[in-house]
N, CA, C and O atoms as CSV, one atom per row, in Angstrom:
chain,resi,resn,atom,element,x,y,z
A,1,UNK,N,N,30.411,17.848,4.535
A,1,UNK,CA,C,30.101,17.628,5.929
A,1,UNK,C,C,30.002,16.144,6.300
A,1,UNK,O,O,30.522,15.727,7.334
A,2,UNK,N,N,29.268,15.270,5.374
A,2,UNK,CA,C,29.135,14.129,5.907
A,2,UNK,C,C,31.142,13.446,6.008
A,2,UNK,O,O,31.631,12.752,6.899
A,3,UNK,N,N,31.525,13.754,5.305
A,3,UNK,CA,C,33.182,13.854,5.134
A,3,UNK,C,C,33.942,13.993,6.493
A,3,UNK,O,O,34.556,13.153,7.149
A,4,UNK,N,N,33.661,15.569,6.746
A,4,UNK,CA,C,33.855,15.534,8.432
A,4,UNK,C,C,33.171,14.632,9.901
A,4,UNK,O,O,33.478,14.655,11.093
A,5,UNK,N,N,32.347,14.036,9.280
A,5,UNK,CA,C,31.556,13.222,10.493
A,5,UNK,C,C,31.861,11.625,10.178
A,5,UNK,O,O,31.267,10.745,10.801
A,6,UNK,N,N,33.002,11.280,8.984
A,6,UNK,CA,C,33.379,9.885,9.015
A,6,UNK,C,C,35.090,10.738,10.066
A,6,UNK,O,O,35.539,10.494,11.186
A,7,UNK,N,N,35.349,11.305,9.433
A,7,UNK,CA,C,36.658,11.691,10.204
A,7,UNK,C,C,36.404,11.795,11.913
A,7,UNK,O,O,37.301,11.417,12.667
A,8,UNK,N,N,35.043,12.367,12.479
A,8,UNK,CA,C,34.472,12.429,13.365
A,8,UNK,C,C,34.730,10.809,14.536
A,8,UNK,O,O,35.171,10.694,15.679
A,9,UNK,N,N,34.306,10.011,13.733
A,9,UNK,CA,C,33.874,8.451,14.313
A,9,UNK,C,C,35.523,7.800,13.859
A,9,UNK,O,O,35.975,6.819,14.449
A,10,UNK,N,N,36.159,8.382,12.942
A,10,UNK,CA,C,37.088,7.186,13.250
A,10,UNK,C,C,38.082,7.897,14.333
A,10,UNK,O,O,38.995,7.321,14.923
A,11,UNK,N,N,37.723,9.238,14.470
A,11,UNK,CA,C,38.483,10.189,16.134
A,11,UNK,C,C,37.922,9.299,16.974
A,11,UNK,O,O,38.732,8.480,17.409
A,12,UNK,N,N,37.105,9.208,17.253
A,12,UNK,CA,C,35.873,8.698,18.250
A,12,UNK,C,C,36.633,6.903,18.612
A,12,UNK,O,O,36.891,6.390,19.701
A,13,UNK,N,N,36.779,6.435,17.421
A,13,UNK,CA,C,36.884,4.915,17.734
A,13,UNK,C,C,38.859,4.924,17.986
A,13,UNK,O,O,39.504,3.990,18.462
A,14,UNK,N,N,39.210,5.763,17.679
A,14,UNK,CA,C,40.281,6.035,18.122
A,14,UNK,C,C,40.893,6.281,19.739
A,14,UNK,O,O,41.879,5.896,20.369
A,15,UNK,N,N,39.987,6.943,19.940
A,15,UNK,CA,C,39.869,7.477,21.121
A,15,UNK,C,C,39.568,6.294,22.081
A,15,UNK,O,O,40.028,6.202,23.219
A,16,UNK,N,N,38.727,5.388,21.475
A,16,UNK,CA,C,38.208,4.298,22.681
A,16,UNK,C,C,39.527,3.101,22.493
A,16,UNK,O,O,39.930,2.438,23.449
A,17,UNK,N,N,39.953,3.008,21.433
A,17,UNK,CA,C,41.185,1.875,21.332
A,17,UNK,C,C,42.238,2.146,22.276
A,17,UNK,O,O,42.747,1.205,22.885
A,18,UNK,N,N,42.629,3.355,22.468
A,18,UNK,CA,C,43.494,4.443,23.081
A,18,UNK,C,C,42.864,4.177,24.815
A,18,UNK,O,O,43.369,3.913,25.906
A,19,UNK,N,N,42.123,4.313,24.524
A,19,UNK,CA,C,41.723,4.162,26.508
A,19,UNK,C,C,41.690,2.476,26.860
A,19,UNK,O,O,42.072,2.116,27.974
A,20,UNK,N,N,41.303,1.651,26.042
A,20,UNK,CA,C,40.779,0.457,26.212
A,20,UNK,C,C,42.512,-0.500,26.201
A,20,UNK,O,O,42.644,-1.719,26.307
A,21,UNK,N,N,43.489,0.406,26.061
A,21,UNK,CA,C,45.050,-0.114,26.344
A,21,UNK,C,C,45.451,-0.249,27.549
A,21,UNK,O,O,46.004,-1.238,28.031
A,22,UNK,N,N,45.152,0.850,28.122
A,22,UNK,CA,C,45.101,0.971,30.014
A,22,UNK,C,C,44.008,1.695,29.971
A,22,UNK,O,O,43.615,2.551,29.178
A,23,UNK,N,N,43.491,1.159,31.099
A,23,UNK,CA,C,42.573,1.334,31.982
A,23,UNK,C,C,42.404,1.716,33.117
A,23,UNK,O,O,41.730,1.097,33.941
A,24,UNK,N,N,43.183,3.148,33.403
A,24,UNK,CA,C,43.166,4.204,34.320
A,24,UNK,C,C,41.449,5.253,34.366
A,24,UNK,O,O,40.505,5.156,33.582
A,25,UNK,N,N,41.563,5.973,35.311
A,25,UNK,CA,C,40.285,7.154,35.836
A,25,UNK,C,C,40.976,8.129,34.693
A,25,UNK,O,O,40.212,8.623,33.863
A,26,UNK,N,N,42.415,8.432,34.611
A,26,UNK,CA,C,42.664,9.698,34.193
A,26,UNK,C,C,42.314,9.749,32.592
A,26,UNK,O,O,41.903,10.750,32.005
A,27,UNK,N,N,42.544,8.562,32.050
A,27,UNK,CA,C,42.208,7.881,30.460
A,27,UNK,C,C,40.989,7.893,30.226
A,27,UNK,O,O,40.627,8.349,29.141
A,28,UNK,N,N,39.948,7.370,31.222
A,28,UNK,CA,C,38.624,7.593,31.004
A,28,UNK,C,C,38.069,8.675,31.452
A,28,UNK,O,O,36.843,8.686,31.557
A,29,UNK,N,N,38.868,9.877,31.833
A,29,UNK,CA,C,37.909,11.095,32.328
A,29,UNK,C,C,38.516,12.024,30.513
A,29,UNK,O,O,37.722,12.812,30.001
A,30,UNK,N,N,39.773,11.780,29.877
A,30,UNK,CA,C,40.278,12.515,28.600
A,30,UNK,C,C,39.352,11.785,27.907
A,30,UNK,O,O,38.648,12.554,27.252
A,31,UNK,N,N,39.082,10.785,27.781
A,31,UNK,CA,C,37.976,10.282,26.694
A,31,UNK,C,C,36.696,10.544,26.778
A,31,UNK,O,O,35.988,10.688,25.781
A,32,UNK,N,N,36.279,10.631,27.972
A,32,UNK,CA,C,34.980,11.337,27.936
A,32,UNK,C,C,34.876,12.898,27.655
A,32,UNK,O,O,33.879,13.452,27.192
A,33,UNK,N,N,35.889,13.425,27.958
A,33,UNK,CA,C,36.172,14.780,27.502
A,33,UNK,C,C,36.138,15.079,25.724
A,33,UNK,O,O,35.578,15.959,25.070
A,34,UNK,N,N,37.266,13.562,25.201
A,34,UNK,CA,C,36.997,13.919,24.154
A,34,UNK,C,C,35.804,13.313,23.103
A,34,UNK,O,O,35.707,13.607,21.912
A,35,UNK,N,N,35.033,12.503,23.768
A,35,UNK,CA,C,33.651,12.310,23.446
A,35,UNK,C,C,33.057,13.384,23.233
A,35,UNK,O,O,32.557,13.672,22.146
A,36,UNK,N,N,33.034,14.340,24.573
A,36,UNK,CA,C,32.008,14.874,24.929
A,36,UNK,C,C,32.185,16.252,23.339
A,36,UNK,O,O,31.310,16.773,22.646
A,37,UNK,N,N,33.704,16.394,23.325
A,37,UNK,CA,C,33.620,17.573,22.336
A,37,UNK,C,C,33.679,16.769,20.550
A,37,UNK,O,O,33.989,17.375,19.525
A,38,UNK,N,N,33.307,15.383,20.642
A,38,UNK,CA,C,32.843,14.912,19.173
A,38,UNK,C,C,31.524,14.780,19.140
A,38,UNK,O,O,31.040,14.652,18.015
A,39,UNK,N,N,30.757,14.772,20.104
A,39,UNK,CA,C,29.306,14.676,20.462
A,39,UNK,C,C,29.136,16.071,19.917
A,39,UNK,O,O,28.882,16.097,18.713
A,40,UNK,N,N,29.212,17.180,20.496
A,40,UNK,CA,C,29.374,18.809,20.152
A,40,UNK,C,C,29.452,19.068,18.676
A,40,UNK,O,O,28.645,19.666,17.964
A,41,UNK,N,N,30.639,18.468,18.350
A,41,UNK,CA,C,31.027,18.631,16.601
A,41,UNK,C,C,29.768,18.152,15.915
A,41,UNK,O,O,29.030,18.891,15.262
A,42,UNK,N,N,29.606,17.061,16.080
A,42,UNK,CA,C,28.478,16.296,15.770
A,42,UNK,C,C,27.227,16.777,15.372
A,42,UNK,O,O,26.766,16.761,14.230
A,43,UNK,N,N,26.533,17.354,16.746
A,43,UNK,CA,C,25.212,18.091,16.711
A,43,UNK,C,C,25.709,19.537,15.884
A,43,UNK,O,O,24.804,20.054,15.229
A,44,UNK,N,N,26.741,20.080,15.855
A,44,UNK,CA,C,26.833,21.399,15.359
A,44,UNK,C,C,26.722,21.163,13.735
A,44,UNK,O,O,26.275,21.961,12.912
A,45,UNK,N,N,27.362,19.572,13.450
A,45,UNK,CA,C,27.537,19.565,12.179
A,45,UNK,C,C,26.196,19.894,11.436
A,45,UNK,O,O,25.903,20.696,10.549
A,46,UNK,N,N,25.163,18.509,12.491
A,46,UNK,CA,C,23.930,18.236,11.788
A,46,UNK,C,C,22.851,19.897,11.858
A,46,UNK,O,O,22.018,20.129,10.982
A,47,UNK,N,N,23.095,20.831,13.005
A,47,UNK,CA,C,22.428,21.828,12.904
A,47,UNK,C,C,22.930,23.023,11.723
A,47,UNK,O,O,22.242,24.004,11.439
A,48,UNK,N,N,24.285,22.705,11.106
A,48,UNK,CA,C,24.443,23.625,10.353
A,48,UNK,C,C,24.387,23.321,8.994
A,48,UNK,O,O,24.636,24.210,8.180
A,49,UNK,N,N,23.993,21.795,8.499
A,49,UNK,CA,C,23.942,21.199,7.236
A,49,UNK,C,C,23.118,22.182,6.513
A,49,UNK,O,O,22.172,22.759,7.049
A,50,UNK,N,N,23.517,22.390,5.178
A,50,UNK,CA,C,22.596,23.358,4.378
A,50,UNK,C,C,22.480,22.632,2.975
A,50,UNK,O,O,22.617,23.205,1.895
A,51,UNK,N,N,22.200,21.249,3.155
A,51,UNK,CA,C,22.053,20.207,1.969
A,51,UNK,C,C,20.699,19.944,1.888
A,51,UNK,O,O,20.054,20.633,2.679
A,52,UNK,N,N,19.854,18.979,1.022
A,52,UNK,CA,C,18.813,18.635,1.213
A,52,UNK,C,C,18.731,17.714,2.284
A,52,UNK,O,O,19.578,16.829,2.405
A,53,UNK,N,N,17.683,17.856,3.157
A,53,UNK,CA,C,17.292,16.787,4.030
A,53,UNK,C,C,16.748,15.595,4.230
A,53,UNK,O,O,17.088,14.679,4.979
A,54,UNK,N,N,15.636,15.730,3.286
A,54,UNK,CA,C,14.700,15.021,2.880
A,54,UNK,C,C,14.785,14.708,1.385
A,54,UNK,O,O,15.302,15.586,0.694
A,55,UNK,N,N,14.319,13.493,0.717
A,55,UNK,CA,C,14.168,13.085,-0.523
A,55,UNK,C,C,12.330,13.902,-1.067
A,55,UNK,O,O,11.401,14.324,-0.379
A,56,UNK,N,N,12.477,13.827,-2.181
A,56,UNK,CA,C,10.983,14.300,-2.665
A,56,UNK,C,C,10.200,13.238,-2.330
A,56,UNK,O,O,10.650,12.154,-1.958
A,57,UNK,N,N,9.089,13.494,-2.443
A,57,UNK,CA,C,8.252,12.449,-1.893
A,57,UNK,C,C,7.734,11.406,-3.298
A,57,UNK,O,O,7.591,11.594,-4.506
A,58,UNK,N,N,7.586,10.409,-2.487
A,58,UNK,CA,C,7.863,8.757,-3.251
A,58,UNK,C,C,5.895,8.493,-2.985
A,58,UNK,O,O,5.607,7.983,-1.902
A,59,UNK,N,N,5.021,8.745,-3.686
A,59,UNK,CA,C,3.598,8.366,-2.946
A,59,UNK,C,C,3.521,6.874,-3.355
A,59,UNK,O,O,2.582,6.342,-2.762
A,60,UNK,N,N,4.046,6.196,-3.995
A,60,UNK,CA,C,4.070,4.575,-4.058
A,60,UNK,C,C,4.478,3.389,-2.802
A,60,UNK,O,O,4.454,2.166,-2.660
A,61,UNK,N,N,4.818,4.492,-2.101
A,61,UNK,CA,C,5.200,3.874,-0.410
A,61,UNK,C,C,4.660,5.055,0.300
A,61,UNK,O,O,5.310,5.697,1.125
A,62,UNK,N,N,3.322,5.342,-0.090
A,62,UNK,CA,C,2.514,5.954,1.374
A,62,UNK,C,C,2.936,7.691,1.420
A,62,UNK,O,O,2.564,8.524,2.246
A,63,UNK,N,N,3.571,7.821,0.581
A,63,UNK,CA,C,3.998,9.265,0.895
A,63,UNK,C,C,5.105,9.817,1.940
A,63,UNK,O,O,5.239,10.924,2.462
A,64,UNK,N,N,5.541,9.106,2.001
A,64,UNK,CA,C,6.912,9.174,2.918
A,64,UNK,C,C,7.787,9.714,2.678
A,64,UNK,O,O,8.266,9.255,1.641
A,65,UNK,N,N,8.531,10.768,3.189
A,65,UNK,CA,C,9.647,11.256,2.804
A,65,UNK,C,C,10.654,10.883,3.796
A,65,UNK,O,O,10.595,10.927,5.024
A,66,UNK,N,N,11.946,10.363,2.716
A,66,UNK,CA,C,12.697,9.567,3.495
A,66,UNK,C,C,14.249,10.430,3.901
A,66,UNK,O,O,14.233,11.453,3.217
A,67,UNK,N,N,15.334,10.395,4.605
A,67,UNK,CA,C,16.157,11.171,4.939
A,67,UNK,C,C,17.421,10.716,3.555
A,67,UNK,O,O,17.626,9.601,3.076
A,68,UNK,N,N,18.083,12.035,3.212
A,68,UNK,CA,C,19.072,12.011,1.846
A,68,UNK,C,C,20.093,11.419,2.807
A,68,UNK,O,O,20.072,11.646,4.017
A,69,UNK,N,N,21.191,10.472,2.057
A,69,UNK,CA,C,21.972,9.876,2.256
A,69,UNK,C,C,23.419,10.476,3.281
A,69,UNK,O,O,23.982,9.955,4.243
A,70,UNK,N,N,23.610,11.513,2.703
A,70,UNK,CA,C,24.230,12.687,3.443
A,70,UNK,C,C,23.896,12.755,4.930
A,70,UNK,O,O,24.567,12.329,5.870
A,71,UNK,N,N,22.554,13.468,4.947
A,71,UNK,CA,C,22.251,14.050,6.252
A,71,UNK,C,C,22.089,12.463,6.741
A,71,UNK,O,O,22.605,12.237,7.836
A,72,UNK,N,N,21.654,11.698,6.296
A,72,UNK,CA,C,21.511,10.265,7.327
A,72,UNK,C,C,22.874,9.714,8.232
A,72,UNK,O,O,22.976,9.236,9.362
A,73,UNK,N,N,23.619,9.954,7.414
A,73,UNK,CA,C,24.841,9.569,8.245
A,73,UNK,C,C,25.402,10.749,8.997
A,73,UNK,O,O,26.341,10.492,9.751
A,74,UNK,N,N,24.894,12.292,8.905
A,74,UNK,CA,C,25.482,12.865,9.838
A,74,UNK,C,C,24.591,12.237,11.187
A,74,UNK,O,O,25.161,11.689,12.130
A,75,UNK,N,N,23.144,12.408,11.108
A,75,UNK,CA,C,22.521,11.860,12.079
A,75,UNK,C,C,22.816,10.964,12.863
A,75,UNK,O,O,23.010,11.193,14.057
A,76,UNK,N,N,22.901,9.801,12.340
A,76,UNK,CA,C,23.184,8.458,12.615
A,76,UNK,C,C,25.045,8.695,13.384
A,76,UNK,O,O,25.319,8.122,14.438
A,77,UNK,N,N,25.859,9.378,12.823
A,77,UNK,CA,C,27.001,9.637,13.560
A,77,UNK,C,C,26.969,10.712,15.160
A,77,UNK,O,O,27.874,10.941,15.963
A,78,UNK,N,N,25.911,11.055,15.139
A,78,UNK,CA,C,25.306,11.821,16.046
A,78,UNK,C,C,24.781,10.960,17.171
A,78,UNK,O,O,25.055,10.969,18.371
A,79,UNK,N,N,23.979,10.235,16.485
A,79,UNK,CA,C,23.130,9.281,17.404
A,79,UNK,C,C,23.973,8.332,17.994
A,79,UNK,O,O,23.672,8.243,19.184
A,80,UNK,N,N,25.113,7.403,17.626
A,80,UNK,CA,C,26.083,7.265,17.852
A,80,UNK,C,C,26.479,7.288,18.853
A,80,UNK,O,O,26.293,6.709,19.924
A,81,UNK,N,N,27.434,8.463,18.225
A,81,UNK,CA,C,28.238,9.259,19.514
A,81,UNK,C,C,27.720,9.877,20.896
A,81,UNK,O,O,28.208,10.366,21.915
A,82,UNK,N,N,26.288,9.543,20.291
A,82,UNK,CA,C,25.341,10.428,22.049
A,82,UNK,C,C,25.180,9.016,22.707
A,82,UNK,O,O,24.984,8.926,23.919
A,83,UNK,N,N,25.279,7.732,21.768
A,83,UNK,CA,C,25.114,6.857,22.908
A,83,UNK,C,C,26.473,6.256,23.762
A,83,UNK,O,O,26.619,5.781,24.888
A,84,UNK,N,N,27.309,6.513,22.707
A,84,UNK,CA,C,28.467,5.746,23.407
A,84,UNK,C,C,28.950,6.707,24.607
A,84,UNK,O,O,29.483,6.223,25.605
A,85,UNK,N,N,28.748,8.037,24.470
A,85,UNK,CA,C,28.987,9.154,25.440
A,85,UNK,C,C,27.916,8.582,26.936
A,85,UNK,O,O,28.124,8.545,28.148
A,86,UNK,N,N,27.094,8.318,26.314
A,86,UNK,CA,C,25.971,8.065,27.674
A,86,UNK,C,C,26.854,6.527,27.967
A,86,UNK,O,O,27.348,6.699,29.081
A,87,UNK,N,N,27.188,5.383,27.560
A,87,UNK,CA,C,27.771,4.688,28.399
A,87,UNK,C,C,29.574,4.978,29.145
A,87,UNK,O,O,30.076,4.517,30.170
A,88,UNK,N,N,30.194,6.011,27.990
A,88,UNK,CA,C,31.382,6.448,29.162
A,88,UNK,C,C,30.677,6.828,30.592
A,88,UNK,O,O,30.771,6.117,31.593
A,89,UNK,N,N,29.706,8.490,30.506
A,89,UNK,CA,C,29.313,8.452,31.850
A,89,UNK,C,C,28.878,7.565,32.845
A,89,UNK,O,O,29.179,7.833,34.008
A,90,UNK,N,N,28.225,6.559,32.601
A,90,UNK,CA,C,27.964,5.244,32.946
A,90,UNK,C,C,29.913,4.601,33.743
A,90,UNK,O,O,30.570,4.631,34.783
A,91,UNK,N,N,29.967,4.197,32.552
A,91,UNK,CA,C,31.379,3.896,33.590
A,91,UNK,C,C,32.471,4.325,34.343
A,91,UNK,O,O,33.375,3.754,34.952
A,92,UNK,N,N,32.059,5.804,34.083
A,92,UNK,CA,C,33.082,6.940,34.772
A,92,UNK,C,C,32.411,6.907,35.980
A,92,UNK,O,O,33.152,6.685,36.938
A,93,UNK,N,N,30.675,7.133,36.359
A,93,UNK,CA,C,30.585,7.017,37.355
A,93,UNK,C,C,30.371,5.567,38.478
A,93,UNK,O,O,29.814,5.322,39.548
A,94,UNK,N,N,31.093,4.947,37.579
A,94,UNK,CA,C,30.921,3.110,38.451
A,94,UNK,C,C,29.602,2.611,38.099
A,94,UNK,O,O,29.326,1.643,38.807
A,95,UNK,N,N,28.618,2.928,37.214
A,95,UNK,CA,C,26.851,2.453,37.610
A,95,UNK,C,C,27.175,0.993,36.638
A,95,UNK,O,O,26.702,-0.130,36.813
A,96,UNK,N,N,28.217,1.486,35.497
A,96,UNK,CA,C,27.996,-0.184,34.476
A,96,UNK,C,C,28.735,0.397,33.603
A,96,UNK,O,O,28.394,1.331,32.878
A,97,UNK,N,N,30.516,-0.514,33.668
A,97,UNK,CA,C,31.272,-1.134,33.213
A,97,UNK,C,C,31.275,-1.869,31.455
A,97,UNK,O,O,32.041,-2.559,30.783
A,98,UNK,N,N,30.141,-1.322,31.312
A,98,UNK,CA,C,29.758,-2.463,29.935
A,98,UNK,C,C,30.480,-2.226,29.028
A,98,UNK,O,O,30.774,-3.240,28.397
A,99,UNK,N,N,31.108,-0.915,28.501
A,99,UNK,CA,C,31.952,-0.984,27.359
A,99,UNK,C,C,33.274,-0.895,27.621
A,99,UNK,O,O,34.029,-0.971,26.653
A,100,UNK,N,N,33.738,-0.750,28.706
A,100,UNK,CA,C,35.223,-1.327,28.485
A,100,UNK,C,C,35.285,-3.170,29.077
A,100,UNK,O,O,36.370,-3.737,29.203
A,101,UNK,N,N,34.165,-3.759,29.327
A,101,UNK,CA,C,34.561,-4.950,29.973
A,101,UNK,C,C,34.912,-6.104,29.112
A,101,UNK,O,O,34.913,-7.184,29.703
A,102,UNK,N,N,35.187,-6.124,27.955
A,102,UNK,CA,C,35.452,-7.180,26.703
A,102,UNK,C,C,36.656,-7.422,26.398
A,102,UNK,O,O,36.916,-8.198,25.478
């Protein structure tokens, strides 16, 4: 799974190289579309992981249990993709331009 969620982000950064060539409404309404269904993949991945989640607990640092390497990067590819999705809507609806303006 974590396998499918690098394949996930380099769709994802694909997708933005691909829009960021021209800079049409119709390019940025397919990319937010296809955000919106890697965002989806994403959360489905991390809700259906059936790996360990958590490391055993370490009490030499407080007792903390820290997230397994695996599930961290599905997360983190999750978290991601929910933000860059929140700035397409952002520039789809005119409020702020910020990630295609570079």
């Amino acid at each position: 799974m974590p396998l499918i969620a690098i394949i996930l982000d380099v769709l994802a950064v694909g997708l933005y190289h691909w829009q960021s060539q021209l800079l049409t409404h119709s390019r940025f309404l397919l990319g937010f579309s296809g955000q919106v269904l890697v965002v989806l993949l994403c959360l489905g991945l991390t809700i259906a992981y059936r790996g360990p989640r958590k490391q055993q607990h370490d009490y030499t640092f407080k007792g903390y249990r820290y997230l397994t390497i695996r599930f961290a990067l599905i997360l983190f590819s999750l978290l991601i993709n929910g933000i860059v999705l929140f700035l397409y809507y952002l520039n789809l609806t005119g409020r702020n331009t910020m990630i295609f303006a570079g």
